[in-house]
N, C-alpha and C positions, 0 to 999 in steps of 0.2 A: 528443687529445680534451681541450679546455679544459673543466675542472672544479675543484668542490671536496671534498678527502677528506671534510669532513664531511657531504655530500649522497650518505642511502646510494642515494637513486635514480639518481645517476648510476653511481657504481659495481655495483651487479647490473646496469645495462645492459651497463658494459665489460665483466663475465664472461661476461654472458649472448649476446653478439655476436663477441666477439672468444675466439678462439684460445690460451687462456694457460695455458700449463705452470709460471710460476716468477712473483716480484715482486720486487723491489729498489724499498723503500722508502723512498723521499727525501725525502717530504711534511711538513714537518715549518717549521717559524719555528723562526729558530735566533741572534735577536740576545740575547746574555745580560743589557744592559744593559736594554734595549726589554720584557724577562721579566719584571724585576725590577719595574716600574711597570704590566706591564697582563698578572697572570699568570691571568685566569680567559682571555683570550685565547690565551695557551700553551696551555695545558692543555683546552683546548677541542680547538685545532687538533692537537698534539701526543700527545695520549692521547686523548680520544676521536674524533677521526678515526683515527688508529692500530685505535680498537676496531671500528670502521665497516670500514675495511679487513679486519679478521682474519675479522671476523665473514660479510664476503661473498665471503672466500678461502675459507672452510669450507663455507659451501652450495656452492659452485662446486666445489669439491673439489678446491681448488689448493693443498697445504700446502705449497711448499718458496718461502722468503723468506730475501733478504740485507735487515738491518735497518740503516740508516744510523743511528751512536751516537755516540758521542761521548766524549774523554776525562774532559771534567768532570764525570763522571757517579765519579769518585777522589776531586775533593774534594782537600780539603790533608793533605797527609803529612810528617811528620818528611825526608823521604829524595823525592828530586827524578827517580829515575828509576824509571816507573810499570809491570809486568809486569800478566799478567790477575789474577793472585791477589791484586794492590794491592788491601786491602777500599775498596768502595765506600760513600759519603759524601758526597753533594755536595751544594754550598754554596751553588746556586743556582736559582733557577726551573727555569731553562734544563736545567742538569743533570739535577735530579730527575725532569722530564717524559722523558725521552731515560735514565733508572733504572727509572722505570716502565714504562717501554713494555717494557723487557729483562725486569720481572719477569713482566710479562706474557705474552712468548712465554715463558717458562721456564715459566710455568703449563700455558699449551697445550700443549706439547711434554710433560708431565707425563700431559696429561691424554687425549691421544692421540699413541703413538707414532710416527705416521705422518707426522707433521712434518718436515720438512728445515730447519734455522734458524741460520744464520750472521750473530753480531750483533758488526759492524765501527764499534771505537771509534776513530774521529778524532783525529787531535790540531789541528794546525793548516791544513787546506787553504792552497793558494795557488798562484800560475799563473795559467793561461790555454792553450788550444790552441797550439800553436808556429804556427799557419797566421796567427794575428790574428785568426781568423775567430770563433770563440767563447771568450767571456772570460764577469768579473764587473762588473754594471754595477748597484750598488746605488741603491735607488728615491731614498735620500735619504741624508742623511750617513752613509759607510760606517761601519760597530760593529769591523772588523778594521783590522791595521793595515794591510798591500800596498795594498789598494783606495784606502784613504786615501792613502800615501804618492804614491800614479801620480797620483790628481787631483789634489795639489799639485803634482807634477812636468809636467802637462799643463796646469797655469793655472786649474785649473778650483775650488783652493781656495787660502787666502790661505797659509796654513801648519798643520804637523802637532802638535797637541797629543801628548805625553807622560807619560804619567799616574805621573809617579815615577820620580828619578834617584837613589833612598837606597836601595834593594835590597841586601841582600849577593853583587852580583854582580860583575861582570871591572869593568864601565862603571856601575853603582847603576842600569841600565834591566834591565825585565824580560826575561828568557829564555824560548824558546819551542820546541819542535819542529815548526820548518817542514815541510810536503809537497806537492810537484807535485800539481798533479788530476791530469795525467796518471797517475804513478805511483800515484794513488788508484783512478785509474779499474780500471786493470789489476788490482790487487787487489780490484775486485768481480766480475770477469769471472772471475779464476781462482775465486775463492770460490764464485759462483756453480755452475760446475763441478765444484767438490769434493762443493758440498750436494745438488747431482744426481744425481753419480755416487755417494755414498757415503750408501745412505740410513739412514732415522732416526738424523741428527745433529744435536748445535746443537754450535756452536763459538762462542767470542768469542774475539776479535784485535784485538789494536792495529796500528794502523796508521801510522807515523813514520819518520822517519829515524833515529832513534836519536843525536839530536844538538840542541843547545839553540843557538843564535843571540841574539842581544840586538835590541831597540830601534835602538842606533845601528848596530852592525852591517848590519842592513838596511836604515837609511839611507844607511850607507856605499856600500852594493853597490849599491841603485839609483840613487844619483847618480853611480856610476862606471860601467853599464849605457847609463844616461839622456842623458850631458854634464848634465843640469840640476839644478842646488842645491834642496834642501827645506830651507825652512823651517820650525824648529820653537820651539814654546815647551813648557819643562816644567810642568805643573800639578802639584796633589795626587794620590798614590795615589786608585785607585779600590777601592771596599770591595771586599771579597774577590777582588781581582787576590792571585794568587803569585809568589814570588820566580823561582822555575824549577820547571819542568817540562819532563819526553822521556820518550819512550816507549822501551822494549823492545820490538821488535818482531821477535826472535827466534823465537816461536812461530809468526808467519806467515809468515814464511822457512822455517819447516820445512814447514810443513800445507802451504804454496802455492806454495814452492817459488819465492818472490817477494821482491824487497827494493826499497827506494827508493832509486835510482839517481842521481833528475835532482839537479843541486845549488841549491846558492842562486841562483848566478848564472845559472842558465836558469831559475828559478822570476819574477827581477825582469826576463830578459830577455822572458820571453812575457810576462808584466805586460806593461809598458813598449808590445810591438808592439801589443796590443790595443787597450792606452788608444790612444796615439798613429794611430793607423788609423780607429778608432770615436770615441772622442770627446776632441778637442784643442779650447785656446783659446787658443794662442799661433803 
């Protein structure tokens, strides 16, 4: 059903027609840079559509939601590897909308036991289906780096800007905890299942590899993936970029019984099949 979360006429239709025991909430604008210059649009889309959602979950009588979160919602910390207990703090539009929405089910869930609420913080998606068949195809210049990196490797942009090679890291480029969608996906399906079968819970989980990767590193790998060179130029740091971050993702290893498997190099190899299949210029 093509619609928009903030139209609550169209969602009491989807309740009121359709068959729904559970929601995995994905609706959300999620470019940090894009937040930062047009945030009553976040926060329009991202909180209150979020409020539009909860609010026609509960006439419906459908309480049990996996909430798609996010790591930025930490914020900067002395110490680079982020557990759930990390206090939260973030630094940017993006984050704080994707902090609110959490305190927000934490209200509800307060405020009627009857809730099921499993809220899954992100670190870095990335991939693409192994088929080629569904990937990411952003509307206009990608805001992550993979997307970015494959259009360059595909013809389709002239070279990859770099936003800071002075980091205190291995290469002075920023570190990141890469994750397969795949191995995202799977961790909303088991989760899913846990908030079902184990009711009146909330739980929050990171979701990572437990492992930090650089800037050139994954330029390295997709050009050894690809055969094809990226060009890159360094610019200025961007404000509140950090130096590293990774997530522990121990606690959802135990609750789910789940870890992030795929590695880098099938994260740039399903990249790579997708762009090159969907949309090439060389």
């Amino acid at each position: 059903i093509k619609g928009d979360i903030r139209d609550r006429d169209i969602l009491k239709k989807i309740f009121k027609y359709q068959s729904i025991k559970s929601v995995i909430h994905f609706a959300g604008l999620k470019a940090v840079g894009e937040a930062e210059k047009f945030p009553i649009k976040y926060y329009e889309n991202n909180v209150l559509g979020s409020l539009n959602l909860f609010h026609e979950m509960e006439l419906a009588e459908v309480k049990t939601i996996v909430f798609s979160s996010s790591a930025t919602v930490y914020g900067k910390h002395t110490k680079n590897k982020y557990d759930e207990d990390t206090p939260t703090r973030p630094i940017n539009v993006y984050g704080r909308t994707k902090h609110i929405v959490e305190n927000i089910l934490r209200d509800i869930k307060k405020s009627d036991d009857n809730w099921s609420i499993g809220l899954l913080r992100y670190f870095n998606p990335v991939g693409a289906h192994a088929s080629g068949i569904i990937g990411e195809n952003p509307k206009e210049k990608p805001n992550n780096l993979l997307p970015y990196i494959s259009q360059v490797a595909a013809g389709l942009r002239e070279k990859l800007f770099i936003f800071g090679n002075d980091y205190p890291t291995s290469d002075g480029t920023g570190r990141r905890d890469y994750i397969h969608i795949e191995d995202l996906s799977s961790a909303h399906i088991k989760t899913l299942y846990l908030i079902q079968n184990t009711k009146n819970k909330l739980f929050t989980l990171n979701l990572g590899t437990g492992k930090s990767h650089s800037v050139f590193e994954m330029i390295n790998q997709f050009e050894e993936v690809s055969g094809k060179e990226i060009p890159f130029q360094v610019v200025d740091r961007r404000p509140g970029d950090l130096a590293e971050f990774y997530a522990d993702a121990s606690k959802a290893e135990k609750l789910l019984d789940w870890k992030a498997n795929r590695s880098v190099k099938e994260m740039c190899e399903d990249t790579w099949r997708w762009q090159k299949n969907n949309f090439f210029n060389k």
